[in-house]
Structure formats: C-alpha cells, structure tokens
N, C-alpha and C positions, 0 to 999 in steps of 0.2 A: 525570590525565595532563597532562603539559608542554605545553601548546599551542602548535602545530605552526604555521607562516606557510606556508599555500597557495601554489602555484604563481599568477601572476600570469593572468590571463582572457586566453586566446589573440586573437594579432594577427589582422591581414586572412590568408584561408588562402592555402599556399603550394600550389603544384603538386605534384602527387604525386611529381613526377622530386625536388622538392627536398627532398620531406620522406623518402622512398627514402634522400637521399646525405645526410641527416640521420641517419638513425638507422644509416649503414653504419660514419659517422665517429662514430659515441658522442656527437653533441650533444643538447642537449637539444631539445623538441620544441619547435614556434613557440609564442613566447608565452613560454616558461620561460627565465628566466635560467640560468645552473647554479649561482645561489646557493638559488633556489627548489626546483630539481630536487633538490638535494641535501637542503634541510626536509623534505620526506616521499620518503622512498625506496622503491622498486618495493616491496611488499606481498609478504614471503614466500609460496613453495606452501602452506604449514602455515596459513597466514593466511588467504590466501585461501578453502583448502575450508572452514575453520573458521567465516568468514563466511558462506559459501553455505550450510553444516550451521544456524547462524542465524538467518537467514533463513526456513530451513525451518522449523525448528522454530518460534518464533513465531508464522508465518502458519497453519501448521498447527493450532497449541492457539489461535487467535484465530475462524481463520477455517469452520473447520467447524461449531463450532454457529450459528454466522451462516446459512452456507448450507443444512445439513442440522438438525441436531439442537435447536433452538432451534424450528424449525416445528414438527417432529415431537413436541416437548413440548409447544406451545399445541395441538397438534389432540389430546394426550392426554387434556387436562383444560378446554377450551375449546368449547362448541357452535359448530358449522360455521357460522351463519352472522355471527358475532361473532370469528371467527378472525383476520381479516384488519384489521380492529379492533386488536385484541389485541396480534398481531404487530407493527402501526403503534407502538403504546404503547410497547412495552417497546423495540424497537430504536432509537425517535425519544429515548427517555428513556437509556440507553445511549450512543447518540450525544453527546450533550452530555456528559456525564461524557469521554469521551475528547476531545473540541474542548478543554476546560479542561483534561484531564490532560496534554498532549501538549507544549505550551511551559512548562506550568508545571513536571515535571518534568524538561524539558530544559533549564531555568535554574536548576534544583540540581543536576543533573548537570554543568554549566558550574562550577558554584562549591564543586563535594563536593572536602572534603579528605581526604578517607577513606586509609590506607594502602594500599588496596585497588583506590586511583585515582578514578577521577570515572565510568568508565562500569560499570566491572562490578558494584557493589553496586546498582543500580537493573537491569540486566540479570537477577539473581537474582531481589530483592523484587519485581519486576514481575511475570516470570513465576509467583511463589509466591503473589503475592495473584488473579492467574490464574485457577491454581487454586482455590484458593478460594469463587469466584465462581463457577465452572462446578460446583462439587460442589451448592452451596447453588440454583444451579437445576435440576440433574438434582434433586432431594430434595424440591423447589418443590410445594406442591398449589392455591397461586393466584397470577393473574398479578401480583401485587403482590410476592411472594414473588422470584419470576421475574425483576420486574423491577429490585428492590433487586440480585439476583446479576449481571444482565447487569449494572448501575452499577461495582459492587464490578470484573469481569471487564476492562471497557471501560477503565475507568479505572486498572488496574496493569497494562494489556495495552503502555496507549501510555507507561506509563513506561519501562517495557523497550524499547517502538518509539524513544522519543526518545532513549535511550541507544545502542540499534546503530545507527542511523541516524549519530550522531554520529561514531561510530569510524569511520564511511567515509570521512568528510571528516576525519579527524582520520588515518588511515593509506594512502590510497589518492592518489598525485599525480593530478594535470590528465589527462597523457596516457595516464592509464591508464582513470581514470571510466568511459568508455565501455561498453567489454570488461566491466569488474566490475558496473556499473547491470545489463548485461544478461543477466551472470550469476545477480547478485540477482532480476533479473526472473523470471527461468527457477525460481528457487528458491522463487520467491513464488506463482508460479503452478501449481508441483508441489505445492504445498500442500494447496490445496483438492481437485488431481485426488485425493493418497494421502487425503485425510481423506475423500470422500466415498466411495472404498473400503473404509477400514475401518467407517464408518458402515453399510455394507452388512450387515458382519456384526453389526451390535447392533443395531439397529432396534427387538429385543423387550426388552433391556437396557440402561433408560434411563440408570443410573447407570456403567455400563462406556462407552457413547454418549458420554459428555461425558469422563470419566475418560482412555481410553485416547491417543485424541489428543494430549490437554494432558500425559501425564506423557512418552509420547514428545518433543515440543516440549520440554520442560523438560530434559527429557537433552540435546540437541541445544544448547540454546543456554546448558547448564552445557558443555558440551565448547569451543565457543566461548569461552567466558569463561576457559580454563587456556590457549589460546593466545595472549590478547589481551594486545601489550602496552601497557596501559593505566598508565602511571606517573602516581604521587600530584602534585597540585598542589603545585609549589612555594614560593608567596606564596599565605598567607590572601587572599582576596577581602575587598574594603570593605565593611563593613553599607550594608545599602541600605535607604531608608524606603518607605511606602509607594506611593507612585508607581514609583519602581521597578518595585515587583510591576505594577502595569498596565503599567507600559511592555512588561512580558512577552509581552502578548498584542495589540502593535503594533508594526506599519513602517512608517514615510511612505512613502505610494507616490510624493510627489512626488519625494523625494530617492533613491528607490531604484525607478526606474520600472520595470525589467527584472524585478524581486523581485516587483513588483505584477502585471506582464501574467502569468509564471508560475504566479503563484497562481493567479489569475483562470482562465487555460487549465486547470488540475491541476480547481480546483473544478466547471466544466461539465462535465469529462470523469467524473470521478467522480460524480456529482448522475447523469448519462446513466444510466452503470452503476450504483448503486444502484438506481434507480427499477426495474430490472427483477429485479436481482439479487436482491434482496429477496423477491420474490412466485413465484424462479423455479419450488419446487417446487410450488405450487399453481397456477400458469401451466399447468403439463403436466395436472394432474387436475380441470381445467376445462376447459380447450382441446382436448387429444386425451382427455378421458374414460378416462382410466387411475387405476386402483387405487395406492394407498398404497405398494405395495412396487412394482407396475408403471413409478408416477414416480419413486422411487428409482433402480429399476434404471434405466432414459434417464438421469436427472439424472446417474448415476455415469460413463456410456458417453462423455455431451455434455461432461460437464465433461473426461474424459480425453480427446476428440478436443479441444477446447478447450487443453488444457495441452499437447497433442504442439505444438501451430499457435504458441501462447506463447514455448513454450520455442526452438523454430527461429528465431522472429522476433523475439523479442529477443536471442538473440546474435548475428544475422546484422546487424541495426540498431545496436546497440551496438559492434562490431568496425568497421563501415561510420561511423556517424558519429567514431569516434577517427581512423579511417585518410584521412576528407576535411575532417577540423574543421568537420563540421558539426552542429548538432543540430537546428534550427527544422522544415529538412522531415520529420525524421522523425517531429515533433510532429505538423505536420499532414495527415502521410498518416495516421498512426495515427488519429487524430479520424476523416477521412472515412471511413476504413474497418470502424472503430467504430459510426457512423453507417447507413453498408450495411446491417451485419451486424442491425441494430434495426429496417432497413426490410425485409428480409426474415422474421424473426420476425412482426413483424403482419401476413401475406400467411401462415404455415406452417399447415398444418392435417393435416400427417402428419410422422410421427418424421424419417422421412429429410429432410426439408426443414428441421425445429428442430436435424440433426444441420449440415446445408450452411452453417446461419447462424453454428451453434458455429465454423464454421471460420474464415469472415471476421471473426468474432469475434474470434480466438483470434488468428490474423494482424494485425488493427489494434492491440489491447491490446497483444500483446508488442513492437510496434513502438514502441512507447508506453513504455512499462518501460526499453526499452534503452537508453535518454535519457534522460528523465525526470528519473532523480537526479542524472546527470552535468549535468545542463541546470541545475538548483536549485543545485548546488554552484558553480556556474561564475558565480552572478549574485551570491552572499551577501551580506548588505552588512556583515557583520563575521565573517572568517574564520578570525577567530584561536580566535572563541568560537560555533562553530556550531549546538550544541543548541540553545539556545534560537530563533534565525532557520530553523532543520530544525525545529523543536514548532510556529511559526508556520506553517510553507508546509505541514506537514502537517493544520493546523487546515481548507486546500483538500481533506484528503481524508477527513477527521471531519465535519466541517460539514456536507458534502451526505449525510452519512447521518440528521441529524436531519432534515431535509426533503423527503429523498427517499422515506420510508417514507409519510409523509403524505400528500406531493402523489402517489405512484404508487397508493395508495389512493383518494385522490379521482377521479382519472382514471377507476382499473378502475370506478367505479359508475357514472361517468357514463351517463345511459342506462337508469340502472333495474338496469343488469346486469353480468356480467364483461367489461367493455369494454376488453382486452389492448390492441386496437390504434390507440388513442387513446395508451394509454401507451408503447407504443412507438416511431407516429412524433414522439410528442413528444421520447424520450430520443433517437429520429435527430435533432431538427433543435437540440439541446443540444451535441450532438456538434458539431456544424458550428460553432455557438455557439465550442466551445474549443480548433477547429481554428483561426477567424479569431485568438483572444486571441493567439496566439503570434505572429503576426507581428511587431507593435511590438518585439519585446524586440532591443537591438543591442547588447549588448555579448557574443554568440553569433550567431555565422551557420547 
C-alpha cells in the first residue's frame, strides 16, 4: 500500500460550540489541515464492518485457547499439581515468540512489495500459520509438544496483528480514531465472550476446541482482506543491513517521549490483566470449589457480562474522547477502574460477587480500548511507515505476557498455597502503576 501522510496531532482543544460550527461548515477537524484530511479519507461502511468483522475474527482464533482451551488441554494431560507450572511455561515461552514476531513482521509488512499490497498477504499467512499451531496442540500428548504449537501460534498470530493494526493507521483519519479504536475495542472484546461460548460446546472434543474458533476467525478476516484497499508499494525499499533489523525492535524514548510514556501505561495495564487472566479458569475451581464444566459454565457467563460492560464503554469512550479531543483521562479512568475491579476479585468468595467484579472490569478495559489505539496513533514517531512503530507499542502488550504468567504464579503460592489475593491486589496497584504513566504524554490531551 502507498503510504498515506496522517493527519497532523491535534492543537490545544476547541470548545465544543466550535468544533459543532466546524463540522456544520465541512472543515476539517482541529489540528487537520484539509491537505491532511484529504490523505486519508473517512473509511467507507464496507471498510469499516469489514475491519470490525477483523478484528473478530483474529481475537477470536488468538484468544480463546489463551483463556479457555489451552488450560483445558494442560489439565488433560498434566497432574494437578504441576498444572499451573505447566501453564506458566508454555504461555511465558509463547509470549516471547510474539514480543519478536510483532515489530518484526510489522517491518516487512512496511517494506512488502507484493502485488497483493503490504498488508494482506501477512493478514492470510498469519492467520494460516495460526492455524496451524493450534491444530499441532489440540493433537499435543506433552507439554513440550504444546509448547513448540503455542510458539508456532503466537508467533503468526501477531504477524497478521501487526498487519491489521497497520491498516488502521494506514485508512482511518485523526478525527475519526476515536469512534473506530472503540469499535475495534467492542470487537476485540466480543471475541473472547463468542469463543468462550463455543468452547462450551466442545470441552469433550479437544480437536474441534481449538479448530472451530480459528477456522471461523480465518473466514472473518479473509472477508476483511477482499475489502481492504491495500495498494502495492510503489518504490522498492533500500536493503538494509543489520542494524537496521535491530533498530526494529527500538525507539528513543528520549526523542519520542510521548511513544515511551504510552508504552510504559499499555505495558502495566496489560502485565495487570494477564497476571489474572491467565489463572482465571483455575481461580474459579480453587476459590469457589467448582467442577471443571461448573468453571466453565461462570467463566462463560462472567466473561459475557464482561464483554456487554466492554463493549458499551468503549464506544461510549471512543465517541466522547473524538467529540472533546481528548484521550489521557480516559486512559486514566480506565486504569483506576481496572484497578477496583482486581480489588474486589481478592475480597469474592461467591459467583455473584466474581460476576460484580466482571462488571467494573469490563467498564474500565473498554474504557481503555476506546483510546488506546487512537492515543498510539496520534504520538507515532514515523507515520508514514506505521507497522513497524504499531509491532513496537504492541511489543507493551506481548511482553507482559511473558512475565506475567510467572510472576502471577509466584504470587498464587506465596504461602504454601492458592494465594489469589496477593495476586490480585498486586495487579490493582499495577493498574494504578499505568494510570499514573499516561499523564506525561503532551502531545494529546
């Protein structure tokens, strides 16, 4: 694709009365020139669902053997009390394969000449080595086995991530981010509710378990890809030697300080949420003493009251931050509320109370989401060529998955025993952690 020049990072904000008699008179929005407004133009309907259809599908085939199917294959073939072990390994080993796949495929993605453009052939082989990956662990009879397919999985997962991820910034102007982040949010978040329902129905069928997901996902974001329009580069890129390639997986935070605080907030927020998410279906049949399909069934219930709270609060947050030019507080409301939500889980000892936490949960994350990418897009330090600077800031949301499986392990045994709420008020005071990081950043209010 012809690389597009982004809208310029909006000025000090106007008043609402002015940005009203703005958009009444067809100017552009503050901050946009209408030389800029005109480089990337409003985002067709066809575009838009096709991106949100995307989104799904991706998070969908990524994220349900994460939450559901992946535990439910170490307790197949793992004794219980090496489980949690187990699961630490493969996700932490996993995790790094996607921290290096994520810029690193997002800097061939930047530089593919393909006819076929720069993002949709890595959108396809991403999801088809997916695939892949998830067949060769449903099939798995040891964790080693296991853990080579999450690698394989993780690792073509965030090639396709750093290619859609791209096309946002590469189709979607300034003054629209907002609305679409919190679209995408919605969509990323409906993910895991549909996949932990279909998981319901195969629980007995491990190979259909990982299958059904990923081939849905794979439809979804082949539909994607016949809307996208993704035009071929038109100058070969220079060879680059090695250093190059490292530069890949670096930004001066001094020359790009807004890029750094960013990151820094995306990485505590996420490091927060892994730490739990990880352990959560075994959190329920420890803590409230429920059966195998018992925790299912909640896990399925909390994650869909979860995804209703998501999906309201990030398009309410993502609509609100376009219409006052702001994103920072809705950074740091989401963090505090994130937060809450971790200090009420270490206090639950009954379903209804793990359901009250999904809420505030569910309400700070998509508050979080609805910005989030508009916020990252709006700091780039080179917007012309964005996958690669999107494969970095995403390396804040790969990175605390290798750490967090660990440290949220370590935690629960503190004690000799299943010590949850050690780990929970520590992911609340992480949260807080990546509510303060966002203040510095000024070139967003």
């Amino acid at each position: 694709m012809a690389a597009h020049v982004l809208p310029a990072h909006k000025e000090a904000a106007l008043t609402v009365t002015t940005d009203t008699l703005r958009s009444a008179t067809g100017a552009p929005p503050a901050g946009e020139s209408a030389a800029t407004a005109q480089a990337v133009p409003d985002p067709r309907p066809r575009l838009v669902v096709g991106m949100a259809a995307g989104q799904l599908g991706l998070f969908l085939a990524l994220l349900t053997p994460i939450l559901v199917s992946l535990q439910l294959k170490v307790q197949s073939i793992v004794p219980e009390d090496d489980q949690v072990t187990s699961l630490g390994i493969i996700t932490t080993t996993g995790s790094v394969a996607a921290m290096l796949a994520n810029p690193f495929f997002g800097r061939l993605s930047d530089r593919t000449t393909s006819r076929f453009g720069r993002r949709r052939p890595w959108l396809v082989l991403g999801m088809l080595g997916l695939l892949i990956g998830l067949v060769i662990i449903a099939t798995a009879s040891g964790v080693a086995t296991i853990t080579v397919g999450f690698v394989i999985a993780s690792a073509s997962a965030n090639a396709a991530l750093a290619a859609f991820v791209a096309t946002v910034a590469d189709n979607v102007p300034e003054h629209k981010r907002g609305k679409i982040s919190g679209l995408l949010g919605i969509m990323q978040n409906l993910a895991p509710t549909a996949g932990t329902w279909i998981a319901r129905s195969f629980t007995d069928q491990m190979l259909l378990l990982f299958l059904v997901p990923s081939v849905i996902g794979i439809l979804l974001v082949i539909g994607y890809v016949l809307v996208l329009p993704d035009k071929p580069l038109e100058q070969k890129p220079p060879r680059e030697g090695f250093k190059a390639v490292l530069r890949t997986y670096w930004v001066s935070p001094k020359q790009h300080p807004d890029f750094a605080w960013a990151w820094l907030s995306r990485f505590l927020l996420t490091l927060a949420n892994w730490m739990f998410t990880t352990f959560r279906l075994i959190y329920l049949q420890h803590e409230m003493r429920l059966t195998t399909a018992e925790a299912t069934e909640t896990l399925a219930t909390g994650v869909l009251i979860y995804g209703l709270c998501v999906m309201g609060s990030a398009q309410a947050a993502g609509w609100l931050s376009d219409r006052f030019g702001r994103r920072k507080p809705f950074i740091a409301m989401a963090a505090v509320l994130f937060g809450v939500g971790m200090l009420i889980l270490s206090q639950s000892d009954t379903i209804a109370l793990f359901y009250c936490a999904e809420i505030v949960l569910g309400l700070g994350f998509g508050t979080y989401l609805g910005v989030d990418l508009a916020l990252v897009i709006d700091v780039l330090p080179d917007p012309e060529n964005p996958s690669k600077d999107l494969g970095i800031f995403n390396i804040a949301m790969s990175a605390p998955q290798i750490f967090a499986p660990a440290l949220g392990a370590l935690l629960i045994s503190l004690g000799g025993g299943h010590n949850y709420s050690i780990l929970l008020i520590t992911s609340s005071l992480v949260c807080l952690g990546g509510a303060l990081a966002i203040l510095p950043v000024r070139k967003v209010h």
